[in-house]
TORSELO-358806 format. One line per field, with one value per residue (C-alpha): x negated, y negated, z; residue number from 1. Coordinates in steps of 0.25 Angstrom, whole numbers, padded with zeros to 4 digits. Each point is the difference from the previous one (the first is absolute). Layout:
east c(X | ...)
north c(Y | ...)
up c(Z | ...)
pos c(NUM | ...)
This chain:
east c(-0289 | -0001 | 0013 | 0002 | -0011 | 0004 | 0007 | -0009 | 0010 | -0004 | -0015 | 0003 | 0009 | -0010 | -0011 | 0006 | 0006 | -0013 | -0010 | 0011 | -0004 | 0000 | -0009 | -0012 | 0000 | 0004 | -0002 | 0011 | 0016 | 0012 | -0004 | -0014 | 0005 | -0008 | 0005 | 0001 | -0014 | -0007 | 0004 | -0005 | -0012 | -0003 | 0002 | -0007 | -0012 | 0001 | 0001 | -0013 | -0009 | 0005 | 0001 | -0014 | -0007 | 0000 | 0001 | 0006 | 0014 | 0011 | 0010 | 0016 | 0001 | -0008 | 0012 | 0016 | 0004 | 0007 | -0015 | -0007 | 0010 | 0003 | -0015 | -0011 | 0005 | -0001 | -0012 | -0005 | 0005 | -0006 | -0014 | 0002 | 0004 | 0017 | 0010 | 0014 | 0010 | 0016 | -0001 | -0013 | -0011 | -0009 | -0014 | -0009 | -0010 | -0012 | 0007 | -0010 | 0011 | 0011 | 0015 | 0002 | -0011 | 0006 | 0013 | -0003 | -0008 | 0015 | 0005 | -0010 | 0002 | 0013 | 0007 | -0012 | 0000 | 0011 | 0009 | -0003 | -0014 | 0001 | -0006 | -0005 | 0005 | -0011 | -0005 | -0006 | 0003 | 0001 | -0008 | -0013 | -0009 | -0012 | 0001 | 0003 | 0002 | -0004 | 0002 | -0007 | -0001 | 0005 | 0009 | 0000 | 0016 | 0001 | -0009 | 0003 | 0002 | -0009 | -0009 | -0011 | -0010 | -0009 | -0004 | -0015 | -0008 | -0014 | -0010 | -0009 | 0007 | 0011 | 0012 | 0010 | 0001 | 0013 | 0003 | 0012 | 0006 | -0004 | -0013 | -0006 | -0008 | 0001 | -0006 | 0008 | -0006 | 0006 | 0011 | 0005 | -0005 | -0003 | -0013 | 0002 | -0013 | 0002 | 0008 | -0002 | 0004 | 0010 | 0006 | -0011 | 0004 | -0013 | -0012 | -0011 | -0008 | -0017 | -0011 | -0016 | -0010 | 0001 | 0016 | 0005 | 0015 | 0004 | 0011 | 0001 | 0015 | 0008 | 0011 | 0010 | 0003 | 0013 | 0011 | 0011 | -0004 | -0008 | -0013 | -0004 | -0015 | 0001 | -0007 | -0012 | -0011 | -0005 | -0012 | 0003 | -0009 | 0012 | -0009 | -0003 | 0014 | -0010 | 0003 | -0007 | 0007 | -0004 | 0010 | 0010 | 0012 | 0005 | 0014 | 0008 | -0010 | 0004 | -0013 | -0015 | -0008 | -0017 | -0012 | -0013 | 0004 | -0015 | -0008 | -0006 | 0000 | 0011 | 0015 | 0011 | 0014 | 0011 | 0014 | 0015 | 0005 | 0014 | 0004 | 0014 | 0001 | -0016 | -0011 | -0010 | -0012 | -0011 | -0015 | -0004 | -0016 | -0010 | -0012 | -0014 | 0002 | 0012 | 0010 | 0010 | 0005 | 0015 | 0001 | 0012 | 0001 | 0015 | 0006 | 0016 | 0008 | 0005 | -0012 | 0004 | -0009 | -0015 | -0012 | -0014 | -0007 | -0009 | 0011 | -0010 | -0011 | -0012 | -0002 | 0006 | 0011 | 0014 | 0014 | 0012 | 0012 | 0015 | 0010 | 0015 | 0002 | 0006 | -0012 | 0001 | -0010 | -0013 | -0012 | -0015 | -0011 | -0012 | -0014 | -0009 | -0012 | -0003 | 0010 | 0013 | 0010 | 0005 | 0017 | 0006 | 0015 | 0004 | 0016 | 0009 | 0015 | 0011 | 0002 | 0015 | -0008 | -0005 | -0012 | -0004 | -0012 | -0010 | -0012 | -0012 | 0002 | -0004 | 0012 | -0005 | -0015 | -0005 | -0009 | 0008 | 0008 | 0016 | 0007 | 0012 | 0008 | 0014 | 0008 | 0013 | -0002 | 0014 | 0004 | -0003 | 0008 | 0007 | 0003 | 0008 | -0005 | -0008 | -0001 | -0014 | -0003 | -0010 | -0013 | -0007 | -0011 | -0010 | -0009 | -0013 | -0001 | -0015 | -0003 | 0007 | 0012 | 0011 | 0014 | 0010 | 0001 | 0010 | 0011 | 0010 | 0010 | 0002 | 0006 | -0010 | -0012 | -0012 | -0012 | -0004 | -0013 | -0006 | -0005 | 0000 | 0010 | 0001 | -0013 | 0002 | -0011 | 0010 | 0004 | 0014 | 0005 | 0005 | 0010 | 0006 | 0012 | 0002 | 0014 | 0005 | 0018 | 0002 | 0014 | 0000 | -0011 | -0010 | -0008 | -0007 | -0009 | -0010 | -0003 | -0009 | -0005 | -0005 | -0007 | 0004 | -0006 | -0010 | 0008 | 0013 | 0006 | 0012 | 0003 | 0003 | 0008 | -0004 | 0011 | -0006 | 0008 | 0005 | -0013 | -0005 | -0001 | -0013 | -0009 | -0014 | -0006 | -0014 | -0003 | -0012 | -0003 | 0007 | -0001 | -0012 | 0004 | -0006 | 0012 | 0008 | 0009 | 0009 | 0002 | 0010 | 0004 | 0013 | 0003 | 0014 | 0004 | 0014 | 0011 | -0007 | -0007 | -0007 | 0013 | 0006 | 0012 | 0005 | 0012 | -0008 | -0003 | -0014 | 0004 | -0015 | -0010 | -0004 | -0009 | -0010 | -0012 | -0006 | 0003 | -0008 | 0003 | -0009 | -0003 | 0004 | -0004 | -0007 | -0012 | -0003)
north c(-0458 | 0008 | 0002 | -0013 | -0008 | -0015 | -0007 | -0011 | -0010 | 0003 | 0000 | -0013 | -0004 | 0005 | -0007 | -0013 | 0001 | 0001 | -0008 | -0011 | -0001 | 0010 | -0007 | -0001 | 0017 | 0003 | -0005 | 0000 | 0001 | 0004 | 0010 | 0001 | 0003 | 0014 | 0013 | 0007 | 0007 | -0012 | -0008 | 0013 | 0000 | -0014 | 0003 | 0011 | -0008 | -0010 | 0011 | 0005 | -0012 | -0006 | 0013 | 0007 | -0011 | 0006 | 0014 | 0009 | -0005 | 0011 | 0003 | -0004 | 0016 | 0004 | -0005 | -0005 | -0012 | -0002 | 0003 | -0012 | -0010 | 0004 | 0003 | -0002 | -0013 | -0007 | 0004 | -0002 | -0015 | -0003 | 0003 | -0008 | -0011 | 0002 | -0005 | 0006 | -0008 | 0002 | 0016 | -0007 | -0007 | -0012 | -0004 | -0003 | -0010 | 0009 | 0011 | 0007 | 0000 | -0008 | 0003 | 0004 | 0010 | 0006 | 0001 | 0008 | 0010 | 0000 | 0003 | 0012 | 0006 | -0002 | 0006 | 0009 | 0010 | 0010 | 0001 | 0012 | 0008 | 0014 | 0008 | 0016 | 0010 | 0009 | 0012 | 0008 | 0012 | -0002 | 0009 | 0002 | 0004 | 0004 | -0007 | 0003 | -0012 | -0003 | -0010 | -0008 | 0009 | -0013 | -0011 | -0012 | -0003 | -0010 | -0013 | -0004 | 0005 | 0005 | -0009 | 0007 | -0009 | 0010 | 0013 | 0004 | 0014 | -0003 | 0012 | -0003 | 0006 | 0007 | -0008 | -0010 | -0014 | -0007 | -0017 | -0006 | -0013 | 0000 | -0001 | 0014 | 0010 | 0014 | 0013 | 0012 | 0014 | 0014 | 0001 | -0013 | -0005 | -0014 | -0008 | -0016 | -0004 | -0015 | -0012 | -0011 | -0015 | 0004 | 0012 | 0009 | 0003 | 0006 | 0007 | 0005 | 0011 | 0001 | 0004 | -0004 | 0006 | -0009 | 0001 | 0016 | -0006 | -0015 | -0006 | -0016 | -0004 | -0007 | -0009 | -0007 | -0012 | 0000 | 0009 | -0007 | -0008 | -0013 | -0008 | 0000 | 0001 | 0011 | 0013 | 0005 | 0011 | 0008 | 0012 | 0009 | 0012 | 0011 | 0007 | -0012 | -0006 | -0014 | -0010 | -0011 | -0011 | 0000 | -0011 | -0009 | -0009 | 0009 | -0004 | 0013 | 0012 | 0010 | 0010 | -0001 | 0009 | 0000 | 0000 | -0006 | -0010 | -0006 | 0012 | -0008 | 0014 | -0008 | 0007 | -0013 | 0002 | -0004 | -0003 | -0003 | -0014 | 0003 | -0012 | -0005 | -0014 | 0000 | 0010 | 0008 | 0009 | -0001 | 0005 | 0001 | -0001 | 0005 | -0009 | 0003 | -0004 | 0009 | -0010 | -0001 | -0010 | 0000 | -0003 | 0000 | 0009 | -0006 | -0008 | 0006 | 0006 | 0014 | 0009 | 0012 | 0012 | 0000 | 0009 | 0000 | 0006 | 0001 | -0003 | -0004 | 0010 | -0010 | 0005 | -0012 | 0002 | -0009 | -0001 | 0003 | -0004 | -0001 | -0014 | -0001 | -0012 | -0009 | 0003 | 0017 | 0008 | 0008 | -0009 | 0007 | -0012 | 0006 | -0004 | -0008 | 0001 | -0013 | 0000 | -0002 | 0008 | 0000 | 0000 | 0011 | 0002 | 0014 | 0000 | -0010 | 0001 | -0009 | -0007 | 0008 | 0014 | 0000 | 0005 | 0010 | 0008 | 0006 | 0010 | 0001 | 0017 | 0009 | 0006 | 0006 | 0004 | -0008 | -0009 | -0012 | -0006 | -0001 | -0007 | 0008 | -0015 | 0000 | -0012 | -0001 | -0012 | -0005 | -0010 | -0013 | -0009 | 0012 | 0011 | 0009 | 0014 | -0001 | 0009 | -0001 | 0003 | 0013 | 0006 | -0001 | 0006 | -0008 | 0009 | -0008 | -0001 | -0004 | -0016 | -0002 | 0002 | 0009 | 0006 | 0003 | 0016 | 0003 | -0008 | 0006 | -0010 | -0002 | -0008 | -0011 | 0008 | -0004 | 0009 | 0012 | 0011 | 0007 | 0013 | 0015 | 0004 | 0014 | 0005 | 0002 | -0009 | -0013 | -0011 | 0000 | -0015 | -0003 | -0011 | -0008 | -0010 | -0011 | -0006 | 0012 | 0001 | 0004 | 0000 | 0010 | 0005 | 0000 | 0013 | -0009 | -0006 | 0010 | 0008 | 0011 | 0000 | 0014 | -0001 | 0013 | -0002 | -0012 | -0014 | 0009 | 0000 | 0007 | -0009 | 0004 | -0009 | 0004 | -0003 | -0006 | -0011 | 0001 | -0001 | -0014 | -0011 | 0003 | -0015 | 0009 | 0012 | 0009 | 0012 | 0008 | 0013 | -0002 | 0015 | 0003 | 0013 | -0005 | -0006 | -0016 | -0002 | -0014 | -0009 | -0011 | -0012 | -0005 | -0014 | 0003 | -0015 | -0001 | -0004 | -0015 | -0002 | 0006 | 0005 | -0002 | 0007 | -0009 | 0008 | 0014 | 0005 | 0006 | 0015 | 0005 | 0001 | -0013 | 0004 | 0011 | -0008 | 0010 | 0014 | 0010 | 0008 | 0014 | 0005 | 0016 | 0001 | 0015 | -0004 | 0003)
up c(0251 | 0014 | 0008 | 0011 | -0007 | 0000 | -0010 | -0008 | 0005 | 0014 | -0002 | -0006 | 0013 | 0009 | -0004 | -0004 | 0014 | 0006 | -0008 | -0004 | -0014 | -0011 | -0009 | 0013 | -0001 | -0016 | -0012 | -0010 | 0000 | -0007 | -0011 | 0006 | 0014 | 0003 | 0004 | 0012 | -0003 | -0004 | 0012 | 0009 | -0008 | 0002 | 0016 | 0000 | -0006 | 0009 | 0012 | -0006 | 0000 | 0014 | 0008 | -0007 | 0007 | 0014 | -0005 | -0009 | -0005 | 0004 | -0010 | 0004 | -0002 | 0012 | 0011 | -0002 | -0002 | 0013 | 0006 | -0008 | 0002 | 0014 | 0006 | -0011 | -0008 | 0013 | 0005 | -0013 | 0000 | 0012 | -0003 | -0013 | 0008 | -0005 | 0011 | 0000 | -0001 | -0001 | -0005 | -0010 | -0001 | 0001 | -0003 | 0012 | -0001 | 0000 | -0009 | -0010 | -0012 | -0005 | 0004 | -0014 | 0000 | 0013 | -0006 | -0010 | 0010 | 0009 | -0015 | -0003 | 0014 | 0001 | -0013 | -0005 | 0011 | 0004 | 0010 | 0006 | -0001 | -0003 | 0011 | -0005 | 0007 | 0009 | -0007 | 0010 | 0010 | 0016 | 0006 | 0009 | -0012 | 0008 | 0010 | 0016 | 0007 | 0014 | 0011 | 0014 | 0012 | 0008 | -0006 | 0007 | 0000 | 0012 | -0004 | -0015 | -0013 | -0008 | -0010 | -0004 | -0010 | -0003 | -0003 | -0005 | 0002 | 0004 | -0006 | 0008 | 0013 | -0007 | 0008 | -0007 | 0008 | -0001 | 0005 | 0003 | 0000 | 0016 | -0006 | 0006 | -0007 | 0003 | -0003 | -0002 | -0001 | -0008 | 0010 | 0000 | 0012 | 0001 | 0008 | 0001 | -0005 | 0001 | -0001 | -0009 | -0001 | -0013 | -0008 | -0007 | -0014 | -0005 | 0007 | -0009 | 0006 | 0000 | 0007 | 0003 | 0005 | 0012 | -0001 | -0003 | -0001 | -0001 | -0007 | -0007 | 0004 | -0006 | 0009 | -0009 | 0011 | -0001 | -0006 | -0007 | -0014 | 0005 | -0004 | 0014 | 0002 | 0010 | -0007 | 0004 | -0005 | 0013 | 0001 | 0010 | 0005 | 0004 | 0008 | 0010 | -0004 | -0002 | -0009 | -0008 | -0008 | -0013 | -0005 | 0003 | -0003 | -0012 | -0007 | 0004 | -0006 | -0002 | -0006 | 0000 | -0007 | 0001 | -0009 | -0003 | -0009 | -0002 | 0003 | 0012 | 0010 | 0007 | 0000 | -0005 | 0000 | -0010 | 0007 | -0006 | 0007 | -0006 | 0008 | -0007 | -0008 | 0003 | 0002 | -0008 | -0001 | 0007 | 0000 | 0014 | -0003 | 0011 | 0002 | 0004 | 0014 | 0003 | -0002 | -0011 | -0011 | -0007 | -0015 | -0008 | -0011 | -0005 | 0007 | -0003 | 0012 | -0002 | 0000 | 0007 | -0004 | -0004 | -0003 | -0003 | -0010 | -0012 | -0011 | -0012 | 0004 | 0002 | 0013 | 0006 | 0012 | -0008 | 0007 | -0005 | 0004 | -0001 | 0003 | 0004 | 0001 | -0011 | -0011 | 0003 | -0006 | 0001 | 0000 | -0003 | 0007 | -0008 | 0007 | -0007 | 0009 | 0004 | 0011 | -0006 | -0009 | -0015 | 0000 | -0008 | -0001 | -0003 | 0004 | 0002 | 0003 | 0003 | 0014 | 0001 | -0001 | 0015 | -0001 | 0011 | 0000 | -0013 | 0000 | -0011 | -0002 | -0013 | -0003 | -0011 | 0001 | -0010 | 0007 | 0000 | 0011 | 0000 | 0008 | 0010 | 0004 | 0008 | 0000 | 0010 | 0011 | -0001 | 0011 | -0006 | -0009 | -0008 | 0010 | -0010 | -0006 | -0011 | -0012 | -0001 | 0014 | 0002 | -0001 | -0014 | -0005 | -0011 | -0009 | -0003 | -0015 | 0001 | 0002 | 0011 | -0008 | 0004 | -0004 | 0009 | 0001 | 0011 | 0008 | 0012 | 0003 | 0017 | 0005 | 0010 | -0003 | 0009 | -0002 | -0010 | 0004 | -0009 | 0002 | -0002 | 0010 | -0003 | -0005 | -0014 | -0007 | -0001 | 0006 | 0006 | 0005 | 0014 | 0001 | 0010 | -0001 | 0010 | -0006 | -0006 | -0001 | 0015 | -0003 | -0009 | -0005 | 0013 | -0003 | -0012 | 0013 | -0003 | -0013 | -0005 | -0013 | -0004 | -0013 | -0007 | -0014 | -0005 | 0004 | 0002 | 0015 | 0006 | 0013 | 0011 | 0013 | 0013 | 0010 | 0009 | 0000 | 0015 | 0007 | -0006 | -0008 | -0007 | -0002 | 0001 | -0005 | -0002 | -0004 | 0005 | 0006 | 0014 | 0005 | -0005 | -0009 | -0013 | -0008 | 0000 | 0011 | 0001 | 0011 | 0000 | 0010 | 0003 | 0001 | 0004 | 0002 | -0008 | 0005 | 0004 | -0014 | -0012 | -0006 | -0013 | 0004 | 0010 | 0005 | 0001 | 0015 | 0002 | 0001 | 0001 | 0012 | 0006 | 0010 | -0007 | -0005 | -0009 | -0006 | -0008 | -0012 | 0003 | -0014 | -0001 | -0014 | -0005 | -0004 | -0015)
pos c(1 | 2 | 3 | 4 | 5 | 6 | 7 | 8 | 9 | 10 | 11 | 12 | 13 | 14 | 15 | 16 | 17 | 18 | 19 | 20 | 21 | 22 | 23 | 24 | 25 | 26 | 27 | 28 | 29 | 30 | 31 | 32 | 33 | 34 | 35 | 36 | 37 | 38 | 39 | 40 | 41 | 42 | 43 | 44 | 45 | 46 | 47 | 48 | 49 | 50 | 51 | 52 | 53 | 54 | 55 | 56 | 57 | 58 | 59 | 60 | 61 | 62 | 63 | 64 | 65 | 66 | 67 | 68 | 69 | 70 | 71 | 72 | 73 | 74 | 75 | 76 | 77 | 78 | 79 | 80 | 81 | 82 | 83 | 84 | 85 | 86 | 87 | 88 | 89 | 90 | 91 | 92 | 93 | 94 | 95 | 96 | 97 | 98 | 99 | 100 | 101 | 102 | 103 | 104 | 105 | 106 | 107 | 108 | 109 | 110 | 111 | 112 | 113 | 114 | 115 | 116 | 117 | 118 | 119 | 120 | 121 | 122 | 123 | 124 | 125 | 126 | 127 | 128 | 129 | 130 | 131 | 132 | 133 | 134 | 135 | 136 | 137 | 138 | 139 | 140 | 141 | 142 | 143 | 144 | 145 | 146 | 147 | 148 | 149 | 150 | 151 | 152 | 153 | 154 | 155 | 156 | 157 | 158 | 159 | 160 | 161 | 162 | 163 | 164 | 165 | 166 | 167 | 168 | 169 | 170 | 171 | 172 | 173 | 174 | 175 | 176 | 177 | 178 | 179 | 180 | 181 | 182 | 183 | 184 | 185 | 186 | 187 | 188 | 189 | 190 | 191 | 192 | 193 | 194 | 195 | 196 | 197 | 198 | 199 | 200 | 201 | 202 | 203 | 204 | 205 | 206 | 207 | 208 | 209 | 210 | 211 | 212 | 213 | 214 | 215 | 216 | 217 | 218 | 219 | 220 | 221 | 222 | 223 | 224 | 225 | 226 | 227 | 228 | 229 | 230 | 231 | 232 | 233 | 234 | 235 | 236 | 237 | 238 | 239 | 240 | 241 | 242 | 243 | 244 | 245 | 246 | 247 | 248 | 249 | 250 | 251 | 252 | 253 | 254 | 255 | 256 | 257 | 258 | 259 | 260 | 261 | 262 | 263 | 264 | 265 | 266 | 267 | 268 | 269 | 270 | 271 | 272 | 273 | 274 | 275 | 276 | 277 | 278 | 279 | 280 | 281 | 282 | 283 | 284 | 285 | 286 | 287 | 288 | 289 | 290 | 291 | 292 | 293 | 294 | 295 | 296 | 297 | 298 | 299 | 300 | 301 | 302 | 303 | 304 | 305 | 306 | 307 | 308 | 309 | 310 | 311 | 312 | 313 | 314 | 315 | 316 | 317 | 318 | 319 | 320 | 321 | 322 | 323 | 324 | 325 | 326 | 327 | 328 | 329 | 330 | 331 | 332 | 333 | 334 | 335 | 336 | 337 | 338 | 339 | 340 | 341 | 342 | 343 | 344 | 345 | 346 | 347 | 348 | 349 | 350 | 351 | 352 | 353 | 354 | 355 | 356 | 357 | 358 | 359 | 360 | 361 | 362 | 363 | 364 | 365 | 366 | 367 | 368 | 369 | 370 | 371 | 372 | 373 | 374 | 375 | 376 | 377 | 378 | 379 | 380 | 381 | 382 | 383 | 384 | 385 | 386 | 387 | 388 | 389 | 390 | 391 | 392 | 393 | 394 | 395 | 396 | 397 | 398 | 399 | 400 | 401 | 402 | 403 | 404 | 405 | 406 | 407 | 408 | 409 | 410 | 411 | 412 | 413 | 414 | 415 | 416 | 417 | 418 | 419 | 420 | 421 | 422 | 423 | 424 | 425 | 426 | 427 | 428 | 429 | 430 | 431 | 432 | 433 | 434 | 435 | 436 | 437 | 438 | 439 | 440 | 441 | 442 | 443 | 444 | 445 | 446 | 447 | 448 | 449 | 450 | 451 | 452 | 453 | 454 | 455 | 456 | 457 | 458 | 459 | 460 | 461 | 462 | 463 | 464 | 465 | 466 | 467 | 468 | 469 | 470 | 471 | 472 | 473 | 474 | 475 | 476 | 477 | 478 | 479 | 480 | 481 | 482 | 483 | 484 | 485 | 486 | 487 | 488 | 489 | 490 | 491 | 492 | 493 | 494 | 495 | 496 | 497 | 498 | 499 | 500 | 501 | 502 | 503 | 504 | 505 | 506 | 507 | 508 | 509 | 510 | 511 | 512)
């Protein structure tokens, strides 16, 4: 038996302490009395079969013990309709298992997970790589902190656009100056660029309503042409959105729009649907909070725009929405993880060249019911093994991790990963918040911190061709905000700059 396990007698005590009978959880006494292993077998199973019923069960390894019973366990109870009461608990009248059923659940998550996880340690140089970084002309240092929403390149004018949580939208040019181009009802956290031959440079906007987590009806899905700074809504009362992408789902000539209402216990995704007269009708595609970042494409190859999708909330995964041309979608699961991994961001990129897509996936948002630091926090990469099946190929561990790019940073024919970390250790290991990933062989990468820590707290990031000198540069947003909330490490002081709202990474590399 593993060191601090608990005694059989006090699995016993435990459960006979919490359920009053014995005989209602286990069958069987005296010589027939299980082992340690069979009564956390048993627990497990239960864990299993009630937890897999809103998504996948997470295994007692993936946090301590004082975690689950401190944060999880009652969180857990609640929605299961469990009230504490005295340091246990008590059934409710509308609880969806027994009190001994619950009991066995405390015991598994209790007793079958560690007490400390085991974080690894960073294996990667700290340096600029080949990257030069740059800052705004004129930082506003007098009205408010920064707490940039977004950041997003538009090809069509070659500037990158940036929102706030004062709700504006603003157009910054290859010297870091910056043009207020409008202000909107709520944050921006998504603008996806496009142009017409009536409209040379427009935008669909996507306002989440209202920052914090909420089910408020407040989001909305806005056109605007940035050359007349005009604006038409395109949808309304959206719980908390937070992405759209576009595409001609039924092959009507009209542009519909996908949108993420991540919302919090409520929420879903939605398929805005342009009708003949102009006007536009919301249908739900799955109605589960937490979808957070989308794209459109043809995944099957019939020549049909599908929708894929990833989910952070609770039932975490990536979802593929497979059109059936009729004016709805086939659901395809192709990755699902556990509710503790804190999904952040994925991309559909061919790693490998072999035709087939792989999935680049960070997980790391770390201020909910289990704010510690987490093994299995990082940027992962899934090799495609034909079938929509794939195997996990590469894994960094970071600390928070928020969002991954993939692209050939330094022009030698593969792609390196840029990666960002929102909840990264500040305390001691701060340089983490953003990573370089140079790939230096086939699925083989030498990682590289860029310290620059010091100048933000990095929620957003693109990558384009800022300057215009034919290789990827990075921008990254500081939503500094610290020292009232968003911080797992309660007694740290922000030490980074809390008014620059953006800074640029300016790609030196020799081209090869």
């Amino acid at each position: 038996m593993r060191e601090g396990r608990v005694r059989q007698r006090d699995l016993w005590l435990l459960i006979s302490g919490l359920v009053f009978t014995i005989g209602s959880i286990l069958t069987g006494c005296g010589d027939n009395e299980p082992t340690d292993e069979e009564l956390l077998a048993g627990a497990k199973k239960t864990a299993v079969i009630y937890c897999g019923r809103c998504h996948e069960a997470p295994d007692a390894s993936l946090l301590d013990s004082a975690t689950w019973n401190k944060y999880i366990l009652p969180a857990m109870g609640a929605k299961l309709g469990m009230r504490p009461f005295m340091d246990q608990y008590i059934a409710g009248p509308n609880a969806a298992l027994s009190l001994a059923d619950w009991t066995k659940i405390l015991v598994y998550y209790r007793y079958a997970s560690p007490k400390k996880l085991k974080i690894p340690k960073p294996n990667a140089v700290i340096d600029s790589a080949i990257f030069g970084v740059e800052q705004p002309k004129q930082v506003d240092r007098k009205h408010g902190e920064a707490m940039t929403t977004m950041v997003a390149f538009n090809p069509i004018d070659k500037h990158f656009y940036t929102g706030d949580a004062g709700n504006k939208l603003y157009r910054w040019n290859s010297n870091l100056s910056s043009t207020l181009i409008k202000t909107f009802h709520s944050p921006i956290t998504d603008a996806s660029f496009y142009q017409t031959a009536t409209e040379p440079n427009s935008a669909v906007i996507t306002c989440i309503g209202i920052l914090p987590p909420n089910d408020e009806l407040k989001g909305s899905l806005l056109h605007i042409n940035l050359n007349k700074k005009d604006t038409t809504l395109l949808e309304h009362s959206l719980p908390r959105p937070v992405k759209s992408a576009a595409a001609d789902f039924n092959k009507d000539g009209l542009m519909d729009y996908v949108t993420c209402g991540f919302g919090r216990d409520r929420g879903g995704l939605f398929l805005v649907e342009q009708q003949s007269n102009h006007q536009f009708k919301r249908k739900i595609i799955r109605a589960i909070p937490g979808p957070e970042i989308v794209y459109t494409g043809d995944y099957n190859g019939d020549g049909w725009p599908d929708i894929a999708c990833l989910f952070a909330q609770a039932d975490e995964g990536i979802w593929l929405f497979l059109n059936d041309k009729k004016g709805g979608f086939v659901t395809k699961n192709i990755m699902r993880f556990p509710p503790v991994y804190g999904s952040s961001s994925f991309q559909l990129v061919d790693f490998n060249h072999d035709g087939k897509l792989d999935v680049l996936y960070t997980c790391g948002d770390n201020n909910d019911y289990s704010p510690v630091f987490k093994p299995y926090h990082g940027v992962y990469i899934f090799t495609n093994q034909g079938n929509w099946k794939f195997k996990q190929t590469y894994f960094y561990h970071i600390n928070g991790c928020s969002k991954a790019i993939a692209n050939d940073f330094d022009k030698d024919g593969d792609l390196d990963l840029a990666v960002i970390a929102f909840f990264p250790d500040y305390e001691y290991h701060p340089t983490e918040g953003f990573t370089y990933h140079e790939q230096v062989s086939p699925g083989k990468f030498k990682v590289h911190e860029i310290p620059v820590n010091k100048l933000g707290r990095w929620i957003s990031m693109d990558a384009d061709d800022i300057d215009g000198d034919g290789d990827t540069d990075i921008v990254l947003g500081n939503f500094s905000v610290g020292a009232q909330g968003l911080m797992n490490q309660k007694d740290y002081k922000p030490d980074w700059d809390l008014y620059e709202p953006v800074i640029v990474l300016k790609n030196k590399s020799v081209k090869k």
